[in-house]
C-alpha atoms as a printed R data frame, in Angstrom:
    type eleno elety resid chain resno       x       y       z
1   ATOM     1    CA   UNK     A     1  27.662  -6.840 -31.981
2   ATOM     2    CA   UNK     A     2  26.473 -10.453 -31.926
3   ATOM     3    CA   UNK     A     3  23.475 -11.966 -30.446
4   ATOM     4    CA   UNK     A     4  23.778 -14.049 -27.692
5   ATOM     5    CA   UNK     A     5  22.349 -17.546 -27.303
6   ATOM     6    CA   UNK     A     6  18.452 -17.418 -26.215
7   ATOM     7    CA   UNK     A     7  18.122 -18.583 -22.780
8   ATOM     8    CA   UNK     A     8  15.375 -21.305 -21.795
9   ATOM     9    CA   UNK     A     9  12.374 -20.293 -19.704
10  ATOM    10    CA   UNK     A    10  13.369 -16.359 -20.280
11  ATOM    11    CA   UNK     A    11  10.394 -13.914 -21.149
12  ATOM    12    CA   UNK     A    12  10.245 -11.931 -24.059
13  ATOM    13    CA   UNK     A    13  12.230  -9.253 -23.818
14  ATOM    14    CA   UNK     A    14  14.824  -9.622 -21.247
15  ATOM    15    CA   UNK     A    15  17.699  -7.633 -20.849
16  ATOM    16    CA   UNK     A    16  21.360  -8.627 -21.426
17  ATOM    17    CA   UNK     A    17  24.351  -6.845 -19.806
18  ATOM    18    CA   UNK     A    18  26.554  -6.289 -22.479
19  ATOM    19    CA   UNK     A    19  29.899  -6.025 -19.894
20  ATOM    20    CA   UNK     A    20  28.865  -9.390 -18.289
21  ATOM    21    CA   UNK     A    21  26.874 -11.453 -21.177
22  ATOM    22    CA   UNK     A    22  24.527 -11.954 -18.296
23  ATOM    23    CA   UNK     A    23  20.588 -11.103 -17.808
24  ATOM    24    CA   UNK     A    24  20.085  -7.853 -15.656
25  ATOM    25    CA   UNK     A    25  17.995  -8.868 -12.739
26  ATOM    26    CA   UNK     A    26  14.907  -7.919 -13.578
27  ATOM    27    CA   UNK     A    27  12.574  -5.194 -11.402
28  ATOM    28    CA   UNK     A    28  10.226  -8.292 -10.534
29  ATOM    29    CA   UNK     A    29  12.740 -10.252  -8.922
30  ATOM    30    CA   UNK     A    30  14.543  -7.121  -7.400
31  ATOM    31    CA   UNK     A    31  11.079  -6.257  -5.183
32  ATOM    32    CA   UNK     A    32  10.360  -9.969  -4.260
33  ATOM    33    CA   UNK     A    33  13.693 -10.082  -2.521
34  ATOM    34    CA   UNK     A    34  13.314  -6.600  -1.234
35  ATOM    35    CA   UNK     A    35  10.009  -7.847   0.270
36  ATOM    36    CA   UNK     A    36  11.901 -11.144   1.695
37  ATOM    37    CA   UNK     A    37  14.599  -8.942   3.437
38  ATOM    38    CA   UNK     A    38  11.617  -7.128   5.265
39  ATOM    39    CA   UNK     A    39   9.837 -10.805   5.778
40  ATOM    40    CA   UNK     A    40  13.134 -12.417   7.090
41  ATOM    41    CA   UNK     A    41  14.349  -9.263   9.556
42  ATOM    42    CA   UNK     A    42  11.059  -9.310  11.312
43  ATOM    43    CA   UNK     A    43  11.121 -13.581  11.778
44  ATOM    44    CA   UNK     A    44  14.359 -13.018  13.040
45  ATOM    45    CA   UNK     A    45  13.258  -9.985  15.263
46  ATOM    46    CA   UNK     A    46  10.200 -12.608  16.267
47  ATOM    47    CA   UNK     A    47  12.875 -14.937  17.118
48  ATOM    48    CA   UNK     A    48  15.309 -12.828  19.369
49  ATOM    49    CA   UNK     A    49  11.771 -11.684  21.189
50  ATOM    50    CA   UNK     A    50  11.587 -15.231  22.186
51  ATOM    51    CA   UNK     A    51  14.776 -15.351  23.822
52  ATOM    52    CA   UNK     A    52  14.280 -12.645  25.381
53  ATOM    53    CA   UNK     A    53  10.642 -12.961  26.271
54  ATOM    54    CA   UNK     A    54  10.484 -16.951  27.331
55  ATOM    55    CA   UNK     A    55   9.059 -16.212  30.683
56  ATOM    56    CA   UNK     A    56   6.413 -14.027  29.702
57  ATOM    57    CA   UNK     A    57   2.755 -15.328  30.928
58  ATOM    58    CA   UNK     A    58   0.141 -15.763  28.666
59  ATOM    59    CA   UNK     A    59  -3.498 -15.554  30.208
60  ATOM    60    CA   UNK     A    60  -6.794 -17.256  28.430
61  ATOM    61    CA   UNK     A    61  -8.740 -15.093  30.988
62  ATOM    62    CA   UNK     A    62 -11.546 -13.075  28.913
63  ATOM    63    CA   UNK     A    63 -11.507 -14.543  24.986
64  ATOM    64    CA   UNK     A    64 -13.743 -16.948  23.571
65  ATOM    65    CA   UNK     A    65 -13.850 -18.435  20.468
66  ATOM    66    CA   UNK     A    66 -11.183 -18.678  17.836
67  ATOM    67    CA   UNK     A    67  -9.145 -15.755  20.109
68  ATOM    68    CA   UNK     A    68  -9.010 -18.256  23.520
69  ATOM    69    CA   UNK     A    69  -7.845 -21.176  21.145
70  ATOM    70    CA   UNK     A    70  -5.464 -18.905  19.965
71  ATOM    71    CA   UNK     A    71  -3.669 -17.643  23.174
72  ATOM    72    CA   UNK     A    72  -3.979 -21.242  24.127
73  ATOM    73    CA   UNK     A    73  -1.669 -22.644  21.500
74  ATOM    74    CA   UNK     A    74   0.269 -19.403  22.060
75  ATOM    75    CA   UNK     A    75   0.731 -20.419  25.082
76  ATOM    76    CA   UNK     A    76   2.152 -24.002  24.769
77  ATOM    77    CA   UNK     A    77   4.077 -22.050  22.039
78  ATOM    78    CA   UNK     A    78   6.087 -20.340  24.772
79  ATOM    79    CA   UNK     A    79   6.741 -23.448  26.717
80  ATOM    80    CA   UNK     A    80   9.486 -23.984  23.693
81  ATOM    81    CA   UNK     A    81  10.410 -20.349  23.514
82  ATOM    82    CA   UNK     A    82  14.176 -20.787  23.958
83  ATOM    83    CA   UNK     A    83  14.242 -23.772  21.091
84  ATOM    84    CA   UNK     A    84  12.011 -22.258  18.727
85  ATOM    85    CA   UNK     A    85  14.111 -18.957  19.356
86  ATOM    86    CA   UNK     A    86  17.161 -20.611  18.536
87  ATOM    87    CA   UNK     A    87  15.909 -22.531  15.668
88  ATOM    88    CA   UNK     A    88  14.112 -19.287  14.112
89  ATOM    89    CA   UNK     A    89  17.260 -17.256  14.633
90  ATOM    90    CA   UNK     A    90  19.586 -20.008  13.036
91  ATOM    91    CA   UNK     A    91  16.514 -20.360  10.071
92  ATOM    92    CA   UNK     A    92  16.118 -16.951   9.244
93  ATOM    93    CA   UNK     A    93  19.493 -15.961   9.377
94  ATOM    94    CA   UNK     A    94  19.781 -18.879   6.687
95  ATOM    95    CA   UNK     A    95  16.548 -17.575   4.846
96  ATOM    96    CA   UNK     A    96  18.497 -13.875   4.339
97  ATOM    97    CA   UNK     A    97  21.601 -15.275   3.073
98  ATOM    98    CA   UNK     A    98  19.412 -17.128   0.702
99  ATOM    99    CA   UNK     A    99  17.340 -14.667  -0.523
100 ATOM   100    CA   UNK     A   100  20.935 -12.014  -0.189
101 ATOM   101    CA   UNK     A   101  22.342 -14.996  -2.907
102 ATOM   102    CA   UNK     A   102  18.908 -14.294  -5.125
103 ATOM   103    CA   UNK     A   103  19.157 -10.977  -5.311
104 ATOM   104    CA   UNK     A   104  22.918 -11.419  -6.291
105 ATOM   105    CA   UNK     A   105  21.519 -13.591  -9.236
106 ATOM   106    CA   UNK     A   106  22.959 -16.820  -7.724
107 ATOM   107    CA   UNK     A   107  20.621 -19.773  -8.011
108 ATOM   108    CA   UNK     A   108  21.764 -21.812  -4.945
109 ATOM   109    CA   UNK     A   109  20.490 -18.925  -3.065
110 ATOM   110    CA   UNK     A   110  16.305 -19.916  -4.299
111 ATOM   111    CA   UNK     A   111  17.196 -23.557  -3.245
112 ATOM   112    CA   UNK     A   112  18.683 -22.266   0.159
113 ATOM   113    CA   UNK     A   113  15.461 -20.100   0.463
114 ATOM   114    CA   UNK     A   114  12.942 -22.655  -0.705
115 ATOM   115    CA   UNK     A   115  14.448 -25.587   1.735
116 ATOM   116    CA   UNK     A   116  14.135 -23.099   4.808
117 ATOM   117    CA   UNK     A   117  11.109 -21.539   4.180
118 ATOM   118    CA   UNK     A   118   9.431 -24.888   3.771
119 ATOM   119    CA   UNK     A   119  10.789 -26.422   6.925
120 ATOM   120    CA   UNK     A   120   9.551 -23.274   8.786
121 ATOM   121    CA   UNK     A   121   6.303 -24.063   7.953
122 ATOM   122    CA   UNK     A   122   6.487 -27.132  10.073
123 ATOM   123    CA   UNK     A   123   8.896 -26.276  13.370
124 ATOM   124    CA   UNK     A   124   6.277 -25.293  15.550
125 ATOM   125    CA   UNK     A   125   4.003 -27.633  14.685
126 ATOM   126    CA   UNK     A   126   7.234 -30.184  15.455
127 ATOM   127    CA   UNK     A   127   6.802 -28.867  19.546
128 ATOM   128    CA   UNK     A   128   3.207 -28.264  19.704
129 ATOM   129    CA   UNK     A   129   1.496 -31.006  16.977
130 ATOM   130    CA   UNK     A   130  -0.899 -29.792  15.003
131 ATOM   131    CA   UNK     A   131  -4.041 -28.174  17.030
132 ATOM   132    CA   UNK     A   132  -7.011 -26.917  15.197
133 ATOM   133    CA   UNK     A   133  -6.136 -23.118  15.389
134 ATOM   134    CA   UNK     A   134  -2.401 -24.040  14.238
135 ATOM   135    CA   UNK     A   135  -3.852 -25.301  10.937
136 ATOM   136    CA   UNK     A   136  -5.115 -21.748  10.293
137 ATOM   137    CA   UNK     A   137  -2.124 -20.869  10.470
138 ATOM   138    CA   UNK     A   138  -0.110 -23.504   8.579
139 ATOM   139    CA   UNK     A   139  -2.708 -22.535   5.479
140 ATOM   140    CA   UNK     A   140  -2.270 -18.913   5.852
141 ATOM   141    CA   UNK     A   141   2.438 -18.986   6.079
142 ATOM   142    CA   UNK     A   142   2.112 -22.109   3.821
143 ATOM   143    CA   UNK     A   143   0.120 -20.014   1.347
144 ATOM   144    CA   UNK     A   144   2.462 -17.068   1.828
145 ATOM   145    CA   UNK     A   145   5.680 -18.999   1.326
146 ATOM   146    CA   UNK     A   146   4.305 -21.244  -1.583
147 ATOM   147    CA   UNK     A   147   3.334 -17.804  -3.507
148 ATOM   148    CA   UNK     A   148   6.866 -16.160  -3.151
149 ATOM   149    CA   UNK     A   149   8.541 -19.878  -4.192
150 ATOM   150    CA   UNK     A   150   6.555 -19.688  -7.287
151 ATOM   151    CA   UNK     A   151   7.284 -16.257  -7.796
152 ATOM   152    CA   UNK     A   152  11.334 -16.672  -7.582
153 ATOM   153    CA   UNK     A   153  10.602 -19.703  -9.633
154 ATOM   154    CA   UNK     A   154   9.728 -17.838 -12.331
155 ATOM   155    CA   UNK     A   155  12.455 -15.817 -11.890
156 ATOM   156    CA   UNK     A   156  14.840 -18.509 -12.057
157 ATOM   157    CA   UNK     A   157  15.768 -17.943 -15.664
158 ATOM   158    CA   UNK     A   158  17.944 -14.805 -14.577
159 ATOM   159    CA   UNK     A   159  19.835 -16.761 -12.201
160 ATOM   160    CA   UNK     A   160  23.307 -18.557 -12.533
C-alpha cells in the first residue's frame, strides 16, 4: 500500500482511513463538538425560555452589590426578551448545524460556528449597551468561545 501525501498543520501521528484516503476525526475534536451540542441545546433552551417567559418580573428588592447590578441588567435584559429570543433561537440553531458540519469533518461548518459564536458575544450588549456588570460577562462567554475557536482551530487539519 502507498503512502499518502503528508497533510499541512497535521500532528504526528494521525490516522488515515484507508476506504476514504481521509483523516479519522480524531477523539479531541469528537468531545469538543460533543461539548458544543450540550453548549448550543441549552442557548437554545435559554432562548425558547425567553419567549416563553417575556413577562416575567424581575425584582432588585434585597441584593446589594455585584448581585443588585446583576438583576438590574437582567432586568433591562427582559425588556428585549421576545428579540433576543428570536435572535438566540435563529443563532443557535445556526451554531448546531455548524458545529453538526464539524463533527462531520466539513470545514465550512468551524467558519459557520466561529461567525455565530462571535456575534453572540455582542447581541445583548446590541439592546442593553455595555453596563459594568455586562462586561463581566462579555470576558467570561468571550473567554469561553475564544478557547473552543482555538481548540477547533487546531483541529482544522482533519477537516475538508
Amino acid at each position: 500500500m502507498e503512502q499518502p501525501p503528508p497533510i499541512p498543520n497535521a500532528p504526528q501521528g494521525y490516522k488515515i482511513n484507508p476506504h476514504t484516503g481521509k483523516i479519522v476525526r480524531p477523539n479531541f475534536l469528537h468531545v469538543l463538538c460533543i461539548l458544543s451540542y450540550i453548549g448550543g441545546s441549552l442557548g437554545l433552551f435559554g432562548s425558547l425560555l425567553n419567549l416563553l417567559l417575556h413577562d416575567m418580573h424581575i425584582s432588585t428588592y434585597g441584593y446589594r452589590g455585584f448581585m443588585r447590578e446583576y438583576m438590574k441588567y437582567s432586568k433591562e435584559l427582559m425588556e428585549y426578551a421576545i428579540p433576543l429570543g428570536v435572535i438566540g433561537v435563529i443563532f443557535y440553531t445556526i451554531s448546531i448545524v455548524g458545529v453538526n458540519m464539524m463533527h462531520k469533518q466539513k470545514k465550512m461548518g468551524f467558519y459557520l460556528y466561529t461567525i455565530v459564536q462571535i456575534v453572540l458575544i455582542f447581541i445583548p450588549h446590541v439592546f442593553v449597551g455595555f453596563p459594568g456588570v455586562s462586561l463581566v460577562f462579555l470576558v467570561w462567554y468571550g473567554g469561553w468561545t475564544t478557547a473552543f475557536i482555538l481548540m477547533y482551530r487546531k483541529n482544522l487539519y482533519a477537516m475538508y
